[in-house]
C-alpha positions in Angstrom: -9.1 58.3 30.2 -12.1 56.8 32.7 -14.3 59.9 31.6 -14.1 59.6 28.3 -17.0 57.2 26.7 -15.6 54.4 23.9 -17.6 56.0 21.3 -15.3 59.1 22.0 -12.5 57.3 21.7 -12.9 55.6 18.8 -13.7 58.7 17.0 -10.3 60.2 18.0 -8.1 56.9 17.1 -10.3 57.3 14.2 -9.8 60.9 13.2 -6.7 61.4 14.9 -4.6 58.2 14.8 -4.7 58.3 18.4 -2.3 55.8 20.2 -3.6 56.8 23.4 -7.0 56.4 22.6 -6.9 53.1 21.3 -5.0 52.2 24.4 -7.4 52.9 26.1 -10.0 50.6 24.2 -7.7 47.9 24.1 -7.2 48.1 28.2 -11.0 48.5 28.8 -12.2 45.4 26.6 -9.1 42.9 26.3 -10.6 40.9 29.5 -14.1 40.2 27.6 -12.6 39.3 24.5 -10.2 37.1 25.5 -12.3 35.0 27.7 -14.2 34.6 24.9 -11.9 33.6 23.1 -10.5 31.3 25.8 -13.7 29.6 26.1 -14.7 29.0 22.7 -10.8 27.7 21.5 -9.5 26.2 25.1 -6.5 26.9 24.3 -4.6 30.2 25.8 -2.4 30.5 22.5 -5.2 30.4 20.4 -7.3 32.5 22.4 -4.5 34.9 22.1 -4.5 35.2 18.5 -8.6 35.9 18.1 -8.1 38.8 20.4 -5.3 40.3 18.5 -7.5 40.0 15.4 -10.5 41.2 17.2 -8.5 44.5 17.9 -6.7 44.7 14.5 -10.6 44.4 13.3 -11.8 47.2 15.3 -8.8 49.4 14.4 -9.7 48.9 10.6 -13.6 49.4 11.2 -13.1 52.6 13.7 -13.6 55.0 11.1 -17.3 54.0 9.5 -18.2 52.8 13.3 -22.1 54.7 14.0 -22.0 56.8 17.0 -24.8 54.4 18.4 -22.7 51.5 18.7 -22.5 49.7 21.9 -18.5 49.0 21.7 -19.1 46.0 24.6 -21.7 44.2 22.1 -19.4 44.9 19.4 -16.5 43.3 20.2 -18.5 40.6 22.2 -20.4 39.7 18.5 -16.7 40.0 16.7 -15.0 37.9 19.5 -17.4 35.0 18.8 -17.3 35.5 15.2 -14.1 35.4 14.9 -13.1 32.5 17.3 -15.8 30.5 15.0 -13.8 30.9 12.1 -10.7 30.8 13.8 -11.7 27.1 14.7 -13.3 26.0 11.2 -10.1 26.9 9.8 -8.0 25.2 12.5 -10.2 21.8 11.6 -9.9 22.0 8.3 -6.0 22.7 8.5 -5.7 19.8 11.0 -7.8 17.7 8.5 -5.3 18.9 6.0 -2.2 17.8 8.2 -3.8 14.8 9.4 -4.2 13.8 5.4 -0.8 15.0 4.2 0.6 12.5 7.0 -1.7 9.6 6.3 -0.7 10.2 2.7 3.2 10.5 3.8 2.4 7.0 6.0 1.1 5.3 2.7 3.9 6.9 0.7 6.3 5.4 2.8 4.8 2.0 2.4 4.0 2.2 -0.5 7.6 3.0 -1.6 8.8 0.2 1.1 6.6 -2.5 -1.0 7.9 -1.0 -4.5 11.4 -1.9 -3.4 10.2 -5.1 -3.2 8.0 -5.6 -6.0 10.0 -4.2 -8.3 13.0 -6.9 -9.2 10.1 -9.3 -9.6 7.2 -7.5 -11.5 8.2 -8.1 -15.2 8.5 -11.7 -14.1 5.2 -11.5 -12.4 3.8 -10.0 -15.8 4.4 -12.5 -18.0 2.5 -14.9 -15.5 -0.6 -12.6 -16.7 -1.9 -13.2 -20.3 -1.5 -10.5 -22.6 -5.0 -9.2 -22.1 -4.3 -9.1 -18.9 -1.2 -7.7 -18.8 -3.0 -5.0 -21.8 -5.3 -4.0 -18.6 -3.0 -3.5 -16.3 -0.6 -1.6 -18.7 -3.5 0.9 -19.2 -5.1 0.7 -15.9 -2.1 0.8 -13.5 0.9 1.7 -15.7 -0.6 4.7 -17.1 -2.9 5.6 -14.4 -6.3 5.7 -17.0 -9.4 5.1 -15.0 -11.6 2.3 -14.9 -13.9 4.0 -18.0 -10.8 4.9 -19.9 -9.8 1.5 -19.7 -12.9 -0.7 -20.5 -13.2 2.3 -23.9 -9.4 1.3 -24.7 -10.2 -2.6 -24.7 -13.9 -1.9 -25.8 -16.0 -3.5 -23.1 -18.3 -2.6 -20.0 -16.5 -1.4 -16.8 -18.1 -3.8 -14.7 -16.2 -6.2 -17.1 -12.7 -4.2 -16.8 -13.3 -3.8 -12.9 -13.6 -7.7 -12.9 -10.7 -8.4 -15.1 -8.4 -6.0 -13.1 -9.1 -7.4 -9.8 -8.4 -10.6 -11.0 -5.5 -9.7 -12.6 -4.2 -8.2 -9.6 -5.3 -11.4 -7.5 -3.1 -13.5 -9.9 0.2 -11.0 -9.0 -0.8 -10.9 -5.2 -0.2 -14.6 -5.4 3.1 -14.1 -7.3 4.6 -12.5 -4.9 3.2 -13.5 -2.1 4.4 -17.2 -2.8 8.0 -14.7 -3.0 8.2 -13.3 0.4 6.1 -10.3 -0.2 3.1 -10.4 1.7 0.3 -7.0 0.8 -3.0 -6.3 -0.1 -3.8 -6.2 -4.1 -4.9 -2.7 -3.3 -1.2 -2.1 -1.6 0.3 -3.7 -4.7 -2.0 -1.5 -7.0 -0.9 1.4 -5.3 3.0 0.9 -5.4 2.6 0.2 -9.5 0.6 3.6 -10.3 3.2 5.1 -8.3 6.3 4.1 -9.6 6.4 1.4 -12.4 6.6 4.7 -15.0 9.6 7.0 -14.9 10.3 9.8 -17.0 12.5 9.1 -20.2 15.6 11.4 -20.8 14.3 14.7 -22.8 16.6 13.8 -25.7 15.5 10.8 -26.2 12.5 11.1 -27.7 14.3 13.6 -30.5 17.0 10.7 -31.2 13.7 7.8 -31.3 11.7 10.6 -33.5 14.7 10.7 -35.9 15.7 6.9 -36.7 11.9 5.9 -36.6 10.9 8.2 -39.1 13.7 6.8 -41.3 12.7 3.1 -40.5 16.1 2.5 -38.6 18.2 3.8 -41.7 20.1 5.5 -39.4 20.4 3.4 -35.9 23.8 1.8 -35.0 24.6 -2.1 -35.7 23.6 -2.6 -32.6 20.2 -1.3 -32.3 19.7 -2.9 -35.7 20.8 -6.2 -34.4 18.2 -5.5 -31.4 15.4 -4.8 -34.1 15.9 -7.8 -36.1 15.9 -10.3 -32.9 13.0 -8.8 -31.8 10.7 -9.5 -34.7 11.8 -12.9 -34.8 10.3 -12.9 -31.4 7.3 -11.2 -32.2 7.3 -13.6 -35.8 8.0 -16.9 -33.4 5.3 -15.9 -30.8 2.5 -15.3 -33.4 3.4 -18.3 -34.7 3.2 -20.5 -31.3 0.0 -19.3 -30.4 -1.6 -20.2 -33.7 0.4 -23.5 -33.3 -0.9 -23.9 -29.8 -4.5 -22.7 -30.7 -4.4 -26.0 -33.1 -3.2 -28.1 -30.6 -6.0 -26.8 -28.3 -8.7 -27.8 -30.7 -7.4 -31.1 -32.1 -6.5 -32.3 -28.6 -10.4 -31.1 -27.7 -11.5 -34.1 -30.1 -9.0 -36.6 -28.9 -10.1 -35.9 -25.1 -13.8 -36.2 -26.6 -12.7 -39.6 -28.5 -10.5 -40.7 -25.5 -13.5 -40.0 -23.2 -16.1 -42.1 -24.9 -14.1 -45.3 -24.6 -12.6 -44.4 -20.9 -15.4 -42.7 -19.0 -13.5 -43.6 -15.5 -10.6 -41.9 -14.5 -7.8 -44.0 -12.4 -6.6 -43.5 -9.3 -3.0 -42.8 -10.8 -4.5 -39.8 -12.8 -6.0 -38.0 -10.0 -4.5 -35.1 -8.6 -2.1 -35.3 -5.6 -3.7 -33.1 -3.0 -1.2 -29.6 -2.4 1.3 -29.4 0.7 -0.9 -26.6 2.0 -3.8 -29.4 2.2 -1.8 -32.2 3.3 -0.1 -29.9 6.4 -3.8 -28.7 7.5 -4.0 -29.5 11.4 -2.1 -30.0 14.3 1.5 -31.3 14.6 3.9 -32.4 17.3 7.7 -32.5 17.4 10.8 -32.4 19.4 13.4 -30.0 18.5 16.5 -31.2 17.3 19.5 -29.7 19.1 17.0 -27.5 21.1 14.7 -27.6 24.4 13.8 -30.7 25.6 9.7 -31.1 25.6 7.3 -31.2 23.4 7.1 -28.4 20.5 3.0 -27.9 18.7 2.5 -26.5 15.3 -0.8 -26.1 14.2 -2.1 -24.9 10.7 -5.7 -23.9 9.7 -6.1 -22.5 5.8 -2.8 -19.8 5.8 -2.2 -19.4 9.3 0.5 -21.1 11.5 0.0 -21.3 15.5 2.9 -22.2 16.8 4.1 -23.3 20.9 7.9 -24.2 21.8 8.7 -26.5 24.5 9.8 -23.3 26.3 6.1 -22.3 27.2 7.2 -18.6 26.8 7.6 -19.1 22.8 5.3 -19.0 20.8 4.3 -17.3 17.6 1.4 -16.7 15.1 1.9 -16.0 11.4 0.4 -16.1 8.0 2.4 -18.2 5.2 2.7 -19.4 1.6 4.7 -22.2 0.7 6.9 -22.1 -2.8 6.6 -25.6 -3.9 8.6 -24.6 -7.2 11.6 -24.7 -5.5 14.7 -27.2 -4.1 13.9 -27.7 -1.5 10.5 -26.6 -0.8 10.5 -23.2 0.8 7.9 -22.1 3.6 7.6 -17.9 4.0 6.1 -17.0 7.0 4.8 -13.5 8.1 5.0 -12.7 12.0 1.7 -11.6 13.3 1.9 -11.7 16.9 4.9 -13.0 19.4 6.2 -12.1 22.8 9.1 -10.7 20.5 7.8 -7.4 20.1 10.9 -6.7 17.4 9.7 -9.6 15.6 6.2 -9.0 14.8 5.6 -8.1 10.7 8.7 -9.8 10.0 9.0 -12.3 7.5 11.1 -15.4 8.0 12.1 -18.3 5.6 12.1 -21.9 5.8 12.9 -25.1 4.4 10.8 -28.1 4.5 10.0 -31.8 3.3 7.0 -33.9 3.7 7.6 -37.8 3.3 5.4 -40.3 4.5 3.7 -39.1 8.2 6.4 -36.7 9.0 6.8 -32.4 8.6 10.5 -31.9 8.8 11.2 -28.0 9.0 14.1 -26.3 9.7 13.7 -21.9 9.7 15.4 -18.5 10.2 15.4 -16.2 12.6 12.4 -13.9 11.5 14.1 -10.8 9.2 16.6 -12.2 7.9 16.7 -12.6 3.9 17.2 -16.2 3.1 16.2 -19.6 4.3 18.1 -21.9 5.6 20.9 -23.9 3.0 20.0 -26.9 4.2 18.2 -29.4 6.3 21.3 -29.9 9.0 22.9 -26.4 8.1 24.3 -24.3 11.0 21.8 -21.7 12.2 18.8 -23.0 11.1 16.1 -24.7 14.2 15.0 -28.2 12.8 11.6 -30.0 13.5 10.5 -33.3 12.4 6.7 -33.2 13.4 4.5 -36.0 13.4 0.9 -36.0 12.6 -1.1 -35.4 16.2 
């Protein structure tokens, strides 16, 4: 229809439902609006989908279109129009998808570190007083904010922000010292996530029932549970008032003791940690292994170490548990030639007597460390101070 103006056409789509017609319209104007598109989007796809819903636009508009309208300038205006919003909504999905994954990244880790934490985090509570573990009960167990908190325990929220992060710092250390190496915000995270699960539904109608009654109704062996509790609860009310006089009678003794003996003796002061006394730089020759010289060198938490083979080497971050027999070293991997080894955590063994380290580890990822200084499988050092 080359004779027949777009105006003209429009009309008879409009007034007719003209196929033909909007054919027409379609084959005259496709060109400008896709290249629009094209160059606004860069992609073909995309530009693809703004000129199908410039046309579908145009179809739904024909009808109230003025007989003045310059159909070129039109679909030009609704061309870039639309490939505008086709793109804000594009970055703002993306955005969307980009956070959902983040979110499913920290999820994942977040899980992976609960795994982890879980087995030991009642243990790691009762390391916390029972403010302390009050706080974190209110601020990580039941998810209350920072203001809901410090209201609960009635003081400021710079005060609750203080105590939590401390808090938190204290079971960082816990498990770190176990093998578990994360941020306290990590740690945070993986308790508000999952240290709350969902009671059965009909437990909270049996509870209702045999509270209400006091327990007249429980089985001998919830009764049995009651009563050992209290005494518990009666024994640990007891100890802290107990200890509480302790406290204060001992605080006059030490004032007493410290007026006649104002100088402290060498035998009373403190023995310096391990993680003090292995600050520096050691040297060592494998037993069993390469011939040459092996260097180990450790500055605050972090472990540089260089095999006689000059192509092994690791760094790492550790934490040594001097609670146990014998003394265990945990080491994360930070960097090594081994790419399969890098955030892996291995586990050692170690003695310090005299001048000398003596070491023996795993191979990075597995669970345990070593059974013993000369058991199989382990890679024994005796380092000397350099």
């Amino acid at each position: 229809m080359p004779d027949v103006n777009d105006i003209a056409l429009l009309r008879e789509y409009a007034d007719r439902n003209s196929e033909p017609a909007f054919s027409e319209l379609v084959h005259r104007h496709i060109n400008l609006v896709y290249s629009v598109a094209l160059r606004f989007t860069g992609n073909g796809q995309d530009a693809q989908d703004v000129t199908q819903a410039v046309f579908v636009i145009l179809a739904k508009k024909a009808a109230g279109m003025s007989p003045k309208t310059v159909l070129t300038g039109w679909l030009y205006e609704t061309a870039r129009f639309t490939a505008m919003n086709f793109l804000t909504s594009k970055t703002r999905r993306q955005a969307r998808e980009q956070e959902a994954y983040m979110q499913s990244i920290l999820d994942s880790n977040t899980e992976s570190i609960w795994r982890q934490l879980a087995p030991m985090l009642e243990e790691a509570m009762t390391r916390l007083s029972e403010k302390e573990r009050t706080l974190v009960a209110l601020r990580f167990f039941e998810n209350r904010s920072v203001a809901e908190t410090a209201a609960a325990l009635g003081i400021q929220e710079w005060a609750a922000r203080k105590r939590v992060e401390r808090a938190l710092e204290k079971l960082q250390h816990f498990f770190a010292k176990r093998g578990v190496s994360s941020t306290a915000a990590t740690i945070a995270g993986a308790i508000s996530a999952n240290s709350v699960q969902a009671a059965p539904a009909i437990l909270a109608k049996s509870v209702t029932a045999v509270a209400i009654v006091k327990g007249a109704t429980a089985s001998a062996s919830t009764l049995t549970l009651i009563k050992g509790a209290l005494k518990i609860m009666a024994w640990s009310k007891a100890k802290t008032s107990i200890v509480t006089g302790i406290v204060v009678a001992l605080a006059g003794a030490t004032a007493i003791v410290a007026a006649k003996t104002p100088h402290r003796s060498a035998a009373a002061v403190k023995a310096p940690s391990d993680t003090t006394v292995l600050q520096g730089t050691w040297v060592a020759q494998e037993k069993g292994g390469a011939a040459g010289e092996s260097t180990l060198t450790i500055e605050g938490s972090k472990i540089d170490f260089h095999g006689a083979n000059p192509n092994e080497w690791y760094k790492a971050t550790f934490t040594l548990r001097e609670d146990t027999t014998p003394k265990q070293l945990i080491a994360v991997i930070t960097d090594c030639p081994a790419a399969s080894y890098v955030g892996k955590t291995s586990y050692a063994i170690y003695q310090i007597q005299d001048s000398t380290f003596t070491f023996v580890g795993s191979e990075p990822g597995k669970p345990n460390p070593p059974a013993g200084f000369d058991a199989p499988g382990g890679r024994k050092f005796v380092f000397t101070k350099k």
